[in-house]
C-alpha positions as CSV (number, residue, x, y, z in Angstrom):
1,X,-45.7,13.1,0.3
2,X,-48.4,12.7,3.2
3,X,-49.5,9.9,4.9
4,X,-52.6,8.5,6.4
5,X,-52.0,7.3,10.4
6,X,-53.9,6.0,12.8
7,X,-54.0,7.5,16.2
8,X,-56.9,6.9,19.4
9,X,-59.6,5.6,17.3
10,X,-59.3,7.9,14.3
11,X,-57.6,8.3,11.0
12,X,-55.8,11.9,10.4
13,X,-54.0,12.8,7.3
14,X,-50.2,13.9,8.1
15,X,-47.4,15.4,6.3
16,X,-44.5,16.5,7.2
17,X,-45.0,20.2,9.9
18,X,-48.1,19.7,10.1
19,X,-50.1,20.1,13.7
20,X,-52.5,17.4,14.4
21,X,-54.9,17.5,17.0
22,X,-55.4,13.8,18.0
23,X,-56.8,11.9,21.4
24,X,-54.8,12.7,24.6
25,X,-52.1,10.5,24.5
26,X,-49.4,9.6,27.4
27,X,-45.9,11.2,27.4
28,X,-44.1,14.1,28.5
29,X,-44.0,17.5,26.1
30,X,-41.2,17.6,24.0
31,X,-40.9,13.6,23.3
32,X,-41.0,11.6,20.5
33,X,-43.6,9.0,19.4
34,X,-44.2,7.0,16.5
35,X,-47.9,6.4,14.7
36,X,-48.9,3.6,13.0
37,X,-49.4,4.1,9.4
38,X,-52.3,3.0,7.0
39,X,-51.9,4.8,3.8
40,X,-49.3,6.7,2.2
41,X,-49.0,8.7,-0.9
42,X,-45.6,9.6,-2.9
43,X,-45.5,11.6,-5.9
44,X,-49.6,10.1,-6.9
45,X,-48.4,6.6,-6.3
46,X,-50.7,5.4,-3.4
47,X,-48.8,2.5,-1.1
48,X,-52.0,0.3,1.0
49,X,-50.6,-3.2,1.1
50,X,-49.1,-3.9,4.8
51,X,-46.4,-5.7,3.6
52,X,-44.6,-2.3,2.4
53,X,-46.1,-0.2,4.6
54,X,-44.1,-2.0,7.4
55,X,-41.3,-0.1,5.9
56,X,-42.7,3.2,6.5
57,X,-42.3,5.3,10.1
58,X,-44.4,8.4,10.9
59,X,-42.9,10.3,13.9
60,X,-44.2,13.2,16.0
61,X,-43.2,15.3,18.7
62,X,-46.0,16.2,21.3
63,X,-46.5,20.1,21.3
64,X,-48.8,20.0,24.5
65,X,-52.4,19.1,26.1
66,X,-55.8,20.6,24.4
67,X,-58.8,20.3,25.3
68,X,-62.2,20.2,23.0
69,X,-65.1,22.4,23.4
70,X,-67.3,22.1,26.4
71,X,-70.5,20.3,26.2
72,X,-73.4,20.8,28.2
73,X,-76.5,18.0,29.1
74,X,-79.0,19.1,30.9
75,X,-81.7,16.4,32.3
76,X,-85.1,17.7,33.1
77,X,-88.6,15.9,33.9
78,X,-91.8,18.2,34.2
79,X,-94.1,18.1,37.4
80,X,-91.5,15.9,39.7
81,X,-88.7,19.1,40.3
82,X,-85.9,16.8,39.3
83,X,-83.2,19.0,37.0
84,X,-79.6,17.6,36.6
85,X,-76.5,19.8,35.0
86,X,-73.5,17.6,33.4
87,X,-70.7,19.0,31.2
88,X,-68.1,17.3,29.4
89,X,-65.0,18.3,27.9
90,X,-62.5,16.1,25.9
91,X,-59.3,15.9,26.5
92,X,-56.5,16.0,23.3
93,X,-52.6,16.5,22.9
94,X,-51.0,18.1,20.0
95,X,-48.3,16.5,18.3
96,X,-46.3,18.1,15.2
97,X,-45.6,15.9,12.4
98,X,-42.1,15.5,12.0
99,X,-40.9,13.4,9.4
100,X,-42.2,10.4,7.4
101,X,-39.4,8.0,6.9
102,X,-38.6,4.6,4.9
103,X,-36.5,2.9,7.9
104,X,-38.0,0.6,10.0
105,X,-39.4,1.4,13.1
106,X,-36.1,1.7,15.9
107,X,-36.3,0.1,19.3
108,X,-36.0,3.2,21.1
109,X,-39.5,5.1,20.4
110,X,-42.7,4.8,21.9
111,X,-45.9,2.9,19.7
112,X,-49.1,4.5,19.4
């Protein structure tokens, strides 16, 4: 059983102990969220319609910050001396999968 959620922007494929490496979200390490489901696939039978889906919970535990690889610009125009240097690096948070439930969502966990 996996599921596909939606989290910062992009859709990742999740199952159960699986690490997902997903846009830098806010929370402390070691707490729980919950992500927003869009697809889910049991046994070959695949689930899309939002009115079951409501029924389905995917939470996570955040593992800890990650960042992406550095990326380098560099600006130059010939004959006026004019160079500029900018780097970039995203930022990310790991979160382990850990289960993919059929109850609805409780009160007491955070939306993604």
């Amino acid at each position: 059983m996996y599921a596909i959620v939606r989290c910062g922007g992009r859709q990742e494929r999740a199952s159960v102990d699986d690490v997902l490496t997903v846009d830098k979200l806010a929370g402390e390490v070691g707490s729980t969220v919950s992500l927003p489901v869009v697809l889910v696939v049991d046994d070959g039978k695949v689930i899309s319609d939002q009115a079951d889906l409501g029924g389905y919970e995917v939470t996570a535990e955040i593992l800890g910050p990650a960042a992406g690889p550095k990326i380098n610009m560099i600006h130059y125009k010939n004959k006026t001396g004019y160079r500029r240097r900018q780097g970039h690096r995203q930022k990310y948070t790991q979160v382990k999968i850990t289960g993919i439930a059929t109850g609805k969502a409780s009160a007491g966990k955070k939306k993604v």
